[in-house]
C-alpha positions in Angstrom: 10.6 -12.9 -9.0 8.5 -11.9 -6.2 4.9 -12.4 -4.9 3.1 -10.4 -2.8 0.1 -11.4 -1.0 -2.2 -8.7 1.0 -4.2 -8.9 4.0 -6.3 -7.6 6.6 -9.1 -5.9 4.3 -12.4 -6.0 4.9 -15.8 -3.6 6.4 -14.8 -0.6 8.6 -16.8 2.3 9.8 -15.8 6.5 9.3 -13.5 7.1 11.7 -12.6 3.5 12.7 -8.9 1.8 11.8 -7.9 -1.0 9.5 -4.3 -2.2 8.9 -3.1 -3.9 5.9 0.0 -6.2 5.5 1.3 -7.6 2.6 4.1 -10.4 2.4 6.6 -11.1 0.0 8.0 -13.8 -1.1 11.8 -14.5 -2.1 15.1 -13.2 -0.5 16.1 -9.7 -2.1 12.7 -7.7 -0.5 14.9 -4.7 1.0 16.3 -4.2 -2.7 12.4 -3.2 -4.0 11.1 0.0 -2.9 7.1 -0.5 -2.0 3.8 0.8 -2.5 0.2 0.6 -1.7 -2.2 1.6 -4.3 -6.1 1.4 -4.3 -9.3 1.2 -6.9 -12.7 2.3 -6.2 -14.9 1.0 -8.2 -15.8 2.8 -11.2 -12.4 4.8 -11.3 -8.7 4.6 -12.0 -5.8 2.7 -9.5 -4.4 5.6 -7.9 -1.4 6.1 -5.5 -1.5 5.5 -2.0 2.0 5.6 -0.4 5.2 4.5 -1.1 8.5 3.4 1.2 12.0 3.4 0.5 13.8 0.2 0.3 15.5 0.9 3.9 12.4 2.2 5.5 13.5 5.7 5.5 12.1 8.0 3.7 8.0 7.5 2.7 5.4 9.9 0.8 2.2 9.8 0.6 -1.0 10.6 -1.6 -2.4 14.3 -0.6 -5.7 12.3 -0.1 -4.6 9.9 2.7 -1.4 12.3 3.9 -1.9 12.1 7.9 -4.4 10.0 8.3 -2.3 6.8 6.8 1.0 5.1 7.2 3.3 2.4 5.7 6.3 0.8 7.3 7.7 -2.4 6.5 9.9 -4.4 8.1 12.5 -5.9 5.9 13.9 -9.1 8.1 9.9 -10.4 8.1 9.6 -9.3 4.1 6.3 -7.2 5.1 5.1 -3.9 4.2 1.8 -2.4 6.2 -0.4 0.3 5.4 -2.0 1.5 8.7 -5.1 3.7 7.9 -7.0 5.5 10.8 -9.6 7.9 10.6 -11.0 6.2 7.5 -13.8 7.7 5.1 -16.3 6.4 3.0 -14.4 7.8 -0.2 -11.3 5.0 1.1 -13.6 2.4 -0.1 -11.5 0.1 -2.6 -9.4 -2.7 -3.6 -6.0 -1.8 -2.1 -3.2 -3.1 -4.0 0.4 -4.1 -2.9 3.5 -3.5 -5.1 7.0 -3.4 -5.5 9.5 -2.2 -7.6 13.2 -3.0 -8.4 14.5 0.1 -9.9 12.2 3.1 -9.9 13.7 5.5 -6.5 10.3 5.5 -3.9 9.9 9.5 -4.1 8.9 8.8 -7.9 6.4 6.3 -7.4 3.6 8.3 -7.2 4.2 9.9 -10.4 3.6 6.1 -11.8 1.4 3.7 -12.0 3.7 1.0 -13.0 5.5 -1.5 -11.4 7.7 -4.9 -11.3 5.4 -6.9 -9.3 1.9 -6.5 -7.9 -0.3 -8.5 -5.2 -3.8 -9.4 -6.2 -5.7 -7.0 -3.5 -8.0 -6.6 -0.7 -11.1 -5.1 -0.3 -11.6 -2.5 2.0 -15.4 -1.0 2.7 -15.7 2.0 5.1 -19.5 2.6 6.0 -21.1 6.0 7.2 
């Protein structure tokens, strides 16, 4: 069982910088590869970006690809999503979520998994 609780949401203008964290709960976090995903109102979660469970490898939606970037450190059971240059179109609930078995480089061709946080808000103004 794990729990995962985000942070560090909240009302950013284009172009400005926002970083969320999210903490886990329970002593087996580096065997869960993790993900960020996000829902603007009005439309589907969709896939942020993903890390392996060793921090190694991570992949990223086309939409966010440069611009964002997760890391997690596995001694402090967090995972961040740094996000610079932000647009209005990043406005939405970002999500926090890990799974046990699924290999990172397929979680973006998925939209579920073991465990999810309950979200943040994040509003980008023009």
């Amino acid at each position: 069982q794990v729990q995962l609780v985000e942070s560090g949401g909240g009302l950013a203008q284009a172009g400005g910088s926002l970083r969320l964290s999210c903490a886990a709960s329970g002593r087996t976090f580096s065997s869960y590869a993790m993900g960020w995903f996000r829902q603007a109102p009005g439309k589907e979660r969709e896939f942020v970006a993903a890390i392996s469970r060793q921090g190694i490898s991570a992949y990223y939606a086309d939409s966010v690809k440069g611009r964002f970037t997760i890391s997690r450190d596995n001694a402090k059971n967090t995972v961040a999503l740094q996000m610079n240059s932000l647009k209005p179109e990043d406005t939405a609930v970002y999500y926090c979520a890990a799974d046990l078995r699924t290999p990172a480089h397929t979680i973006g061709a998925q939209r579920s998994m073991d465990y999810w946080g309950k979200g943040t808000l994040v509003t980008v103004s023009s």
